[in-house]
Backbone bond lengths (Angstrom), bond angles and torsions (degrees), N, CA, C in turn:
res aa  C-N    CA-C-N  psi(-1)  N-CA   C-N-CA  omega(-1)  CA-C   N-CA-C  phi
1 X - - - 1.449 - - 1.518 108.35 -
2 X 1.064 121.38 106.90 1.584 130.38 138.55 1.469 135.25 -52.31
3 X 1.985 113.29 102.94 0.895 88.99 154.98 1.533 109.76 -169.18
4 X 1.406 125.96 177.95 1.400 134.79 -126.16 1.741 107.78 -116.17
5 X 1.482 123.54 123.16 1.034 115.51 -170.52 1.758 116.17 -101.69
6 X 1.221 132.45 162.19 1.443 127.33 -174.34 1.694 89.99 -75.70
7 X 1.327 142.75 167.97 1.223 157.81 -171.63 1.794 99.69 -71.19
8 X 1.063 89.20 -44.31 2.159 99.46 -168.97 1.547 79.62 -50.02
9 X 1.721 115.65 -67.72 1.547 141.09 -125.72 1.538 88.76 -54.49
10 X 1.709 104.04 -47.63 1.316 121.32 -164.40 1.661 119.42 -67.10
11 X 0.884 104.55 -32.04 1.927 139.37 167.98 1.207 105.49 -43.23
12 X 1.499 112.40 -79.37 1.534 148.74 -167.69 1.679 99.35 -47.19
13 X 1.866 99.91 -71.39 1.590 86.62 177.44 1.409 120.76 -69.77
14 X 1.418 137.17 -49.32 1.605 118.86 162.25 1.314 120.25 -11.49
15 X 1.105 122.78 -63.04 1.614 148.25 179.97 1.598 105.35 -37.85
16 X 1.747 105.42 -56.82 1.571 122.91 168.30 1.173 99.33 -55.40
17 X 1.141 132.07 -68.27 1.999 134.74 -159.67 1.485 92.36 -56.63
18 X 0.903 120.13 -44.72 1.759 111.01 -151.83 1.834 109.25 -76.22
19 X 1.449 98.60 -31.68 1.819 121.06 -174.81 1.642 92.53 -73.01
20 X 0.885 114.87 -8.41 1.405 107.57 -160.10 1.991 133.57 81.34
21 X 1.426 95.36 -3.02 1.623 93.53 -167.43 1.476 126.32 -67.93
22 X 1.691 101.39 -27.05 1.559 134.39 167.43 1.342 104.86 -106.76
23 X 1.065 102.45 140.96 2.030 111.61 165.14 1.784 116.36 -96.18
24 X 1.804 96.02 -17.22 1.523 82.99 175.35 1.504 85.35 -153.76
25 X 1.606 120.71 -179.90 1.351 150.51 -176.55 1.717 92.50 -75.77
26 X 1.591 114.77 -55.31 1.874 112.26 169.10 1.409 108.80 -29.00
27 X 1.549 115.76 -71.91 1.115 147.13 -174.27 1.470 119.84 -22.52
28 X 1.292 96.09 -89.79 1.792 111.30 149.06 1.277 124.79 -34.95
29 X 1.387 133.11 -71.05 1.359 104.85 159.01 1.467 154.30 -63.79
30 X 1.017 114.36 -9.32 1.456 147.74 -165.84 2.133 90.20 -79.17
31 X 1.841 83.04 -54.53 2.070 84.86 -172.52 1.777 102.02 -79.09
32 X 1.288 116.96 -38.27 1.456 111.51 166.60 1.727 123.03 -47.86
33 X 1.003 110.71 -22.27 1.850 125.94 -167.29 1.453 79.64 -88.04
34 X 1.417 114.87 -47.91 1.721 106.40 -160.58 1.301 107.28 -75.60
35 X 1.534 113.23 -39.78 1.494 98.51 -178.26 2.164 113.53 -69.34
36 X 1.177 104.03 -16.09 1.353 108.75 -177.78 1.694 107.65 -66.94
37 X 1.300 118.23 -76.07 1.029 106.73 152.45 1.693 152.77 4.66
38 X 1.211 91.42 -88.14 2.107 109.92 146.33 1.617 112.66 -33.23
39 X 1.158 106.99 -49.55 1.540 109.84 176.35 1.278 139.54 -53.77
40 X 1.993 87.30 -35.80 1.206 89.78 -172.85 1.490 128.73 -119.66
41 X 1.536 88.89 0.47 1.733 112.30 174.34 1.852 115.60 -54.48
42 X 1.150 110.29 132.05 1.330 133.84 168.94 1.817 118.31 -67.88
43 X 0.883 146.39 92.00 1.709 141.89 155.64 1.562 95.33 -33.67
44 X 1.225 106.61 124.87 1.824 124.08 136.96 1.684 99.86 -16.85
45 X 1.345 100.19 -60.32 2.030 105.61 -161.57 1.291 96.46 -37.48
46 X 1.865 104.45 -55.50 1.477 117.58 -145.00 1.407 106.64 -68.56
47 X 1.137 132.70 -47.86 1.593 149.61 -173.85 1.814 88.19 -67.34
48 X 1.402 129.42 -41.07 1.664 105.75 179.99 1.371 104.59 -75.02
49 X 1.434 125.03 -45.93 1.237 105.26 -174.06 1.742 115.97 -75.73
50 X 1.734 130.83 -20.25 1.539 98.93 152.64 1.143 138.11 -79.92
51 X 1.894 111.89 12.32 1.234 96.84 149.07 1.389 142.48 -93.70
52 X 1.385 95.45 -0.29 1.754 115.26 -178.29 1.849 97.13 -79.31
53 X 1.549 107.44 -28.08 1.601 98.44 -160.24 2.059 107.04 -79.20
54 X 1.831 95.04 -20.13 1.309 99.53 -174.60 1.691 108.93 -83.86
55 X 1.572 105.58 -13.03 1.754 107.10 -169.24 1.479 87.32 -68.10
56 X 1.257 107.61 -45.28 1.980 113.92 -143.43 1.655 96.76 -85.94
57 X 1.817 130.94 -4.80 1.202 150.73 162.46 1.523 97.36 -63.49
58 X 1.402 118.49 -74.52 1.513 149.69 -146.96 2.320 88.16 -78.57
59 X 1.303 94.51 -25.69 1.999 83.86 -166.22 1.958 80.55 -101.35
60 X 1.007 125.80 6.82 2.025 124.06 172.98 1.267 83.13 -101.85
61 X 1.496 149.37 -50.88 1.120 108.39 -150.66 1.569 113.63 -104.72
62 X 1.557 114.39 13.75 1.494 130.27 -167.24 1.857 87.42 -100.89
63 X 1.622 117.23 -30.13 1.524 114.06 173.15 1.395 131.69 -102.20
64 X 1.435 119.54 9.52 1.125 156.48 170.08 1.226 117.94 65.13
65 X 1.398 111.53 41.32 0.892 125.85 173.92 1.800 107.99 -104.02
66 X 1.784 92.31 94.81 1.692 123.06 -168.86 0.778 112.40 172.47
67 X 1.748 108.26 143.11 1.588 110.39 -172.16 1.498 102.77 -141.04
68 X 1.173 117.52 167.79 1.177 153.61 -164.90 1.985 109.98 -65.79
69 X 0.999 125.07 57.53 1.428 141.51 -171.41 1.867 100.85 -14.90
70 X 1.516 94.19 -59.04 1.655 103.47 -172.44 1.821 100.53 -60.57
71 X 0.940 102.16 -55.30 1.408 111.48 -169.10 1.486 119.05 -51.45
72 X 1.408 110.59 -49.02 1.317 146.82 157.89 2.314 99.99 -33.47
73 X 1.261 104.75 -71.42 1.511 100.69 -171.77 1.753 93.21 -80.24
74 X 1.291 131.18 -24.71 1.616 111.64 178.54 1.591 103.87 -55.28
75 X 1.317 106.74 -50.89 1.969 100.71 172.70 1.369 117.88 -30.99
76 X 1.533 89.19 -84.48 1.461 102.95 -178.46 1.432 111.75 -17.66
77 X 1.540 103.96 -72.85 1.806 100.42 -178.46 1.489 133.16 -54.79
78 X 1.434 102.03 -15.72 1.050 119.82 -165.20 2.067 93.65 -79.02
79 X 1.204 93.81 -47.78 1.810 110.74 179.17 1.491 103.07 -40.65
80 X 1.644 99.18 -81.92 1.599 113.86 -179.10 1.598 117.30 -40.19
81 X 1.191 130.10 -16.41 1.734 138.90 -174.13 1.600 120.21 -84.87
């Protein structure tokens, strides 16, 4: 695989190789991909419970239990005045 880094990108890891934190340019990206990854992965848990949070969203607004956001802070201000 070929591929091409922004000048900083290229900087940054040198910078890593040379400090010692990476041993190679592979290296560094290879553990950067991994930490990206990790970051951004979803749990099973997490995906059941936003779908439990959108059912129990979707069963408030089928019982009308929901209100009017704008309307909702015109009060409010209206209270505090």
């Amino acid at each position: 695989m070929d591929i091409s880094l922004s000048p900083s990108n290229e900087k940054f890891i040198k910078e890593q190789i040379a400090a010692g934190i990476y041993n190679s340019i592979n290296e560094a990206i290879n553990e950067t991909i991994s930490i990206a990854i990790s970051s951004i992965s979803v749990t099973p848990d997490e995906i059941k419970n936003l779908k439990n949070d959108i059912a129990d969203g979707v069963e408030d607004i089928k019982t009308g239990r929901i209100h009017d956001g704008l309307g909702f802070m015109d009060k409010m201000i209206e209270t505090d005045e």
